[in-house]
N, C-alpha and C positions, 0 to 999 in steps of 0.2 A: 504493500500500500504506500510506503511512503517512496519508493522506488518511480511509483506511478503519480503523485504529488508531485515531486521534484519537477518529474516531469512537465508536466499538465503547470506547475506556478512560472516555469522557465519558459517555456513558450506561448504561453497564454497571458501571462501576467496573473497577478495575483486577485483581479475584481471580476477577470472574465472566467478563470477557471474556477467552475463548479464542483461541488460535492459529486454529481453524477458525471459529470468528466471522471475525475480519477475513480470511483467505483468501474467506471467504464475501464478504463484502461487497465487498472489490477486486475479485472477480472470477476468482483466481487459484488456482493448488493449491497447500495447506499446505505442501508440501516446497518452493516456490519462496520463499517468506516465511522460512521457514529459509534457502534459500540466500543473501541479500540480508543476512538479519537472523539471528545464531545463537540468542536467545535471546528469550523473551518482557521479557525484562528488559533487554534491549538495545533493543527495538523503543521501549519505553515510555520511555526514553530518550532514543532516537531524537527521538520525538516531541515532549519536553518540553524541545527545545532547540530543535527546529525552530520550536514555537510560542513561549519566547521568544526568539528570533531576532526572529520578525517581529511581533512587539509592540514590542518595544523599536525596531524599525525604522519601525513605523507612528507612534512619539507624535515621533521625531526628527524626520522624515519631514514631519511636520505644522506643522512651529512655523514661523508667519513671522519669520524672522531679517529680521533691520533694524528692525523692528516695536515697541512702546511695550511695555515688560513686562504693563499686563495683557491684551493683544492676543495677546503670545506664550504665553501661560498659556493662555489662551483658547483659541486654536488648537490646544496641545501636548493639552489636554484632550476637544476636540473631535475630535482625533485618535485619541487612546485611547477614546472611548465608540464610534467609530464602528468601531475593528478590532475591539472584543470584542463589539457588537451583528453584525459579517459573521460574528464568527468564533465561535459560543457555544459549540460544543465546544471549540474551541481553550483558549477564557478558564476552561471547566469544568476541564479537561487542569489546567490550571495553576492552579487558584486553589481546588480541592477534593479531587481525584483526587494531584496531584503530593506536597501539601501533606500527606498522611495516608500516605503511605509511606515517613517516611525519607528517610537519608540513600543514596541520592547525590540523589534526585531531591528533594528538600525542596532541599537543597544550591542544584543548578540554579535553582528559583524565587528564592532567598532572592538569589545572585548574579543577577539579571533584575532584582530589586526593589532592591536597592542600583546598578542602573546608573539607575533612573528615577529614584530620590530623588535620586541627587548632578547629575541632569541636572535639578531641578527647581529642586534646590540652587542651582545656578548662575541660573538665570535668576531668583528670590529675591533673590539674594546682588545682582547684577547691579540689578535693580529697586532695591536698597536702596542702594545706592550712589550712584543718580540718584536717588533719591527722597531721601533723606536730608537737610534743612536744613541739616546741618553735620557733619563728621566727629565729632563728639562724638555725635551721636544716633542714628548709625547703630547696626543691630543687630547683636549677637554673633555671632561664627561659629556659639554652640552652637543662639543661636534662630532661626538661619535654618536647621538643621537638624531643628532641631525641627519647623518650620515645612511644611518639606519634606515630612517624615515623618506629620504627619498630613493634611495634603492630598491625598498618594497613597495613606493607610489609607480617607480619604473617597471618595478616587474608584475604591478596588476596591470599596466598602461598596455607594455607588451604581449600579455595574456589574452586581454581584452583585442589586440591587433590579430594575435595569433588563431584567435579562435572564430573571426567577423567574417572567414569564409572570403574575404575581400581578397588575397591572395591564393589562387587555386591549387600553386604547391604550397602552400604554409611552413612554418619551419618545423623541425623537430624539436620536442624538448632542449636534446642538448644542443641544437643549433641555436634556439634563443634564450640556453642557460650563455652561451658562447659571446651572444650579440651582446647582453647585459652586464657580462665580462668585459669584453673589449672596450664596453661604453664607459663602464666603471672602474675595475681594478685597475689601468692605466696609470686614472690620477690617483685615486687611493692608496696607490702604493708606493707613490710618492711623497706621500702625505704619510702614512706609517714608514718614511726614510725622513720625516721632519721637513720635506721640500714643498709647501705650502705654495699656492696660486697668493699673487698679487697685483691687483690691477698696474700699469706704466706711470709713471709720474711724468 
């Protein structure tokens, strides 16, 4: 049932899809989707925990631990292009559908998106601690947050490009964990060498 929800909220949106759409599509009758689930508002719920649950589970899931930070980045993002390329309702659920209904369900996303940035946090933070020439050049708590937080705006940005069908070879996972690389670790890794961008005077 909630298989067929995901569904039926990702392509339909969440005011046109009906209780007897997803009955429809499970296979099952309306009054048993009631029994399980009381409300359409619960279902949709349901659902946008269930799929962050297992996002949030596929990018942990992914990261080789013991591994050289841009290695771990690499992989934690390789992980995330490749569950939301299995899962494009799921990633719709959650990144269009959840996001234009309020609170509680904006809520749910927004707690999903604060566990991936402080878990990206970490392995940033981590990277710059080894990478750092000297405890003086290391970077601030607030720009390894920063840092965070626009990597993971990048790679829903790319997610959302990857999965819009606009490109009819799209990339693969690790082709756009690669792009997101390229785009990023470049400067980042010179900034965990202490070589900071500054505008020309």
């Amino acid at each position: 049932m909630l298989d067929a929800a995901v569904r039926a909220f990702a392509r339909r949106g969440y005011q046109n899809a009906s209780m007897d759409d997803i009955a429809e599509l499970a296979g099952v009758s309306k009054p048993l989707v009631y029994l399980y689930l009381n409300s359409k508002e619960e279902l949709f719920a349901a659902c946008v925990r269930r799929e962050a649950a297992s996002l949030v589970a596929a990018v942990r899931g992914a990261v080789e631990r013991g591994a050289p930070p841009d290695r771990q980045l690499w992989s934690g993002l390789s992980g995330f292009f490749a569950h939301t390329a299995r899962h494009p309702d799921g990633w719709a659920l959650l990144h269009v559908q959840a996001r234009t209904h309020g609170h509680p369900y904006a809520h749910e996303v927004a707690a999903m998106r604060a566990e991936i940035v402080a878990f990206v946090t970490q392995l940033i933070a981590a990277a710059a601690r080894k990478g750092a020439p000297s405890p003086e050049r290391r970077m601030a708590a607030a720009e390894v947050s920063g840092l965070a937080h626009a990597l993971v705006g990048a790679a829903e940005s790319l997610a959302d490009w990857a999965g819009d069908g606009a490109e009819p070879d799209g990339p693969s996972a690790q082709e756009a964990a690669a792009t997101l690389m390229n785009f990023a670790w470049a400067g980042l890794g010179n900034l965990l060498r202490g070589q900071g961008w500054s505008p020309a005077r």
